[in-house]
Each structure stands twice: as structure tokens, then as C-alpha cells.
N, C-alpha and C positions, 0 to 999 in steps of 0.2 A: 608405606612410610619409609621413613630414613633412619636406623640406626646409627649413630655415631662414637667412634671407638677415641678420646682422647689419645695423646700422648701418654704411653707409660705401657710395664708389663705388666701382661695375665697372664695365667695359668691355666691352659685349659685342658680339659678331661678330655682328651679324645676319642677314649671308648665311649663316653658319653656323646658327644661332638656339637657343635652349634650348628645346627639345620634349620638355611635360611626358607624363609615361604615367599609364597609368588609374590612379585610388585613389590619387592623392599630390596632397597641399595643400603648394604651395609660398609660404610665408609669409616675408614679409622685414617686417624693422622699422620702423612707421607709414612715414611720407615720407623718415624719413634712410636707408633700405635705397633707393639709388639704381642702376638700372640702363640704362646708355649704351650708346646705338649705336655704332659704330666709325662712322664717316665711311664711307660708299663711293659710287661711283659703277653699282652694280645699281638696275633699276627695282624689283626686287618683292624683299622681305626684312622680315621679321617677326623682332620681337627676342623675343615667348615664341608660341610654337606650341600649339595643344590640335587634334590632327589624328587624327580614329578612335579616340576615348579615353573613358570614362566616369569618373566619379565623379570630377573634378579641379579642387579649394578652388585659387585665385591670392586671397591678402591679403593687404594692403596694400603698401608698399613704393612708389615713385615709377620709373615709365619714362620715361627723355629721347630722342627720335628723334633722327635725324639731319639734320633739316630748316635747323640754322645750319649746318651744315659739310657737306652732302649735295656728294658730290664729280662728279654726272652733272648734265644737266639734264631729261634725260627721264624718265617714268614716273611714275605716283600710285600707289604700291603697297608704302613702306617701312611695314609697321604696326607699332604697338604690342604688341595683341595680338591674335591673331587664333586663331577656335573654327573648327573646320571637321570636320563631320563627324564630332560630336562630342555627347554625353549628361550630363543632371547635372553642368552647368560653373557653379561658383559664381565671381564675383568681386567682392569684396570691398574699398571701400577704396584698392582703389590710384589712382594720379595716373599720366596718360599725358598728356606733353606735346611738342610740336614733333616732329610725326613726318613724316614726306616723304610720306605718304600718310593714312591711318585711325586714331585711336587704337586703337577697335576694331572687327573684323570681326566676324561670326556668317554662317553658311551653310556653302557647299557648297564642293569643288574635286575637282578633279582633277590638279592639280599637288601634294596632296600625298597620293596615292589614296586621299582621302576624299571621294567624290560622292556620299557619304547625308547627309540634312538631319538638323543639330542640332536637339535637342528637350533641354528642361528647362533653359536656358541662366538666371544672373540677374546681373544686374549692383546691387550696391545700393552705397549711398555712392563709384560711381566717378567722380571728374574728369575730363574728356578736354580740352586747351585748347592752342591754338592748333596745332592739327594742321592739315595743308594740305590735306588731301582734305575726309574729314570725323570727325565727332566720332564717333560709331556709325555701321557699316552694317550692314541687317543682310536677308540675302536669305533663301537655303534654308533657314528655320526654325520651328520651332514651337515654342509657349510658350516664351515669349522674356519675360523681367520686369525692367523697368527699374525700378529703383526709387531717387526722394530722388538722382537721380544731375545732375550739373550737365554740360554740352556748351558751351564759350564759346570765342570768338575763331578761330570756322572759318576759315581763307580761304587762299587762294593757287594753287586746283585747281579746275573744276567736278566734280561739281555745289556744292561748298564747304556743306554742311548741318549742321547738329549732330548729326540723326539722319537718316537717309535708308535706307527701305523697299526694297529691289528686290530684284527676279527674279532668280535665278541658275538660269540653262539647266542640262540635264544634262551640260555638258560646260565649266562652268563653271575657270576657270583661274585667277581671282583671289583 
């Protein structure tokens, strides 16, 4: 089915997160469909999940991290959004910005027992901007397709990149 995100902000729980399931495109309204982190002080929390899922549309809509009000000082690991483990992930469109860690992830884990590598992932017209880790990562993946997507104002974490390639072990946690 299709969820749909009006116009307007929310507040969302990241250590909780919204973790979408297979065959459902979650669409919110161009950039005014805004979606905020709560403040917290956990190293790793992802404000949308796609964890052991196929066929799952995320367009448009604007994600805010919680990197001005991040309430710990340790960890690089608050994302955006993060694919893990996951097939046929369209995204679309949307704007991730000021996150404590990655706008977006793509690979593997084991923290959310999904340690099979995503395949058919696309990211087209996505923003990722001034996230503190990095703009894209993207490890345990195949056919992966960036496309017309922009990565600006990385910094605050190493390795601080706009897109950055790595390995994720079979026992991958992040």
C-alpha cells in the first residue's frame, strides 16, 4: 500500500524509527512533508529503516537529523535512512539533512537481522547535506544507482565523504 506524509512537521523517535515493510511506498509531500529526529543521546538510530524488505518506493519529503541538538557526544551512526538487507529500494526525491551520522546507508547488518546484501537499490534526485559522517555509504551491495543526486557540506566525522564505498564484514553491526 501507499502511505502518505502530508505537508507539515513530525517528530520522530529515531531510536524507535519508522521501519518501512515490503511493497509499500512511503511518500510524503515534496520538501514540506518534514521528518525530525527527537534529540537523543544514542550512538546509532536511524529515523526511516528498509531492513529485510523488498519492493519499498521512500519519495520525496525532507529528513532533519539530529546533529544541532544531538544530546551524546559519541558515535557516527544517527542516519537518515538507512537499506539494509534489503531488494528493489527506490528513493526518490527526498532531502536528508544534518544527521549525526550518514544521510544514507545501503548494505548489510546484523543489528537489524538483516546480514544479506541489498541488490537493486536507486537513489535518483536525492539531497544529502551537511550530514556529519557521510552523505552516502554504501557497502554490502549490488546494483546500487545513483542517479542526478547531489552530496554537499560532509563534515564533522571521519572518514567525512559525500559518497564512500566500503566493505561490510559478515557480521557487520552498522
Amino acid at each position: 500500500g501507499t502511505v502518505w506524509v502530508p505537508a507539515g512537521n513530525y517528530l520522530i523517535d529515531a531510536d524507535t524509527t519508522i521501519r518501512l515493510r515490503s511493497n509499500v511506498t512511503f511518500h510524503m509531500e515534496d520538501t514540506t512533508a518534514q521528518l525530525f529526529a527527537k534529540p537523543t543521546s544514542s550512538e546509532r538510530f536511524v529515523i526511516l529503516l528498509v531492513a529485510n524488505v523488498s519492493n519499498v518506493n521512500i519519495i520525496g519529503g525532507k529528513l532533519v537529523g539530529d546533529r544541532n541538538q544531538h544530546l551524546g557526544t559519541t558515535g557516527e551512526w544517527g542516519m537518515g535512512i538507512a537499506v539494509y538487507g534489503s531488494s528493489n529500494i527506490n528513493i526518490r526525491g527526498t532531502k536528508i539533512i544534518n544527521c549525526w551520522g550518514d544521510g544514507v546507508v545501503v548494505g548489510a547488518t546484523t543489528r537489524y537481522n538483516a546480514p544479506g546484501v541489498s541488490t537493486a537499490v536507486i537513489l535518483k534526485n536525492v539531497v544529502c547535506e551537511n550530514n556529519r559522517r557521510q552523505g552516502l555509504t554504501i557497502g554490502k551491495a549490488r546494483n546500487v544507482l545513483v542517479d542526478s543526486c547531489t552530496f554537499n557540506y560532509t563534515n564533522g566525522t571521519k572518514p567525512m565523504a559525500g559518497i564512500d564505498i566500503e566493505p561490510d564484514s559478515d557480521t557487520a553491526q552498522d
